[in-house]
C-alpha positions in Angstrom: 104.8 85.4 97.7 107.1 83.2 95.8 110.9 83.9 95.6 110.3 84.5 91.3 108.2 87.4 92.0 110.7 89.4 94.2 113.0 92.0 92.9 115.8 92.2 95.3 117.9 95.8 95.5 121.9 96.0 95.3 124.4 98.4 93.6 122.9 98.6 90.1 120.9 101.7 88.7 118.0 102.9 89.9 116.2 102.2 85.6 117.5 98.0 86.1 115.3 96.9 88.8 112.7 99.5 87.5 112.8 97.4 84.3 113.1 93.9 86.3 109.5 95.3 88.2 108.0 96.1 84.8 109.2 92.7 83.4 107.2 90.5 86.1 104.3 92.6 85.8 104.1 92.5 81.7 104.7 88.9 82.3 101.3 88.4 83.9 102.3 88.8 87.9 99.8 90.5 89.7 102.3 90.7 92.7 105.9 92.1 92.9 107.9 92.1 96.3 110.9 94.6 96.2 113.3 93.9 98.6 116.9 95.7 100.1 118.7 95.8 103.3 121.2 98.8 104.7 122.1 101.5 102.0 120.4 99.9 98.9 116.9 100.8 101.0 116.8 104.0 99.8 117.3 102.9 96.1 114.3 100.6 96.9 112.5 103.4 97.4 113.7 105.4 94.4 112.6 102.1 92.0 109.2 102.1 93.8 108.9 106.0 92.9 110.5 106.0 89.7 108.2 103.1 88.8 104.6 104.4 89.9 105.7 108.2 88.6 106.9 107.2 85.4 106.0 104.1 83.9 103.4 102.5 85.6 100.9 105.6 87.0 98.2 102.5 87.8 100.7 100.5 90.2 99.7 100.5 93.8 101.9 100.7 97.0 100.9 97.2 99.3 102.2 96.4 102.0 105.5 97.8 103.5 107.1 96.0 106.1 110.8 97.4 107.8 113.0 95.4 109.9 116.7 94.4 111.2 119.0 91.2 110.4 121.7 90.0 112.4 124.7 90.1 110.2 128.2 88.5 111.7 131.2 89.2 109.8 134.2 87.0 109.8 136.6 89.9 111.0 134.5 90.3 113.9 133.0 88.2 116.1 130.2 90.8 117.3 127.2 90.7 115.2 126.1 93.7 113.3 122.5 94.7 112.7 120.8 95.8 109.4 117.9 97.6 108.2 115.9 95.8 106.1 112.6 96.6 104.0 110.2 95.0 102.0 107.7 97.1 99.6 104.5 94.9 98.1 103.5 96.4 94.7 100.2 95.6 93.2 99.0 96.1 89.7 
């Protein structure tokens, strides 16, 4: 899965990355990797929900893969962990 075909999730609204999933797709991607880490997971899940309710009824849920980074901030020297997930959408 190449970096151009992964949406990832941050702060925005939920109906931006819903639109950046649908872009790829018209585009001609058969293939879309949404990604977010810590709080923005559950807005990963809303855009997957949103997406395959709304817009694209067709869309198929892949692969769905959870996880935990090792973040180290500067103010502390203890590393902090954070969720992470990765949803595969087909078309």
């Amino acid at each position: 899965m190449s970096r151009s075909n992964t949406v990832f999730i941050g702060r925005k609204p939920v109906l931006n990355y819903v639109l950046a999933c649908m872009t790829l797709f018209k585009s001609g991607t058969e293939e879309v990797l949404v990604k977010a880490r810590g709080r923005a997971i559950s807005r990963a899940v809303d855009v997957v929900e949103v997406l395959r309710n709304r817009f694209m009824p067709d869309m198929k849920v892949g692969d769905i893969k959870i996880g935990t980074e090792e973040l180290t901030s500067e103010e502390s020297n203890s590393p902090t962990n954070i969720s992470t997930i990765e949803i595969k959408l087909h078309r």
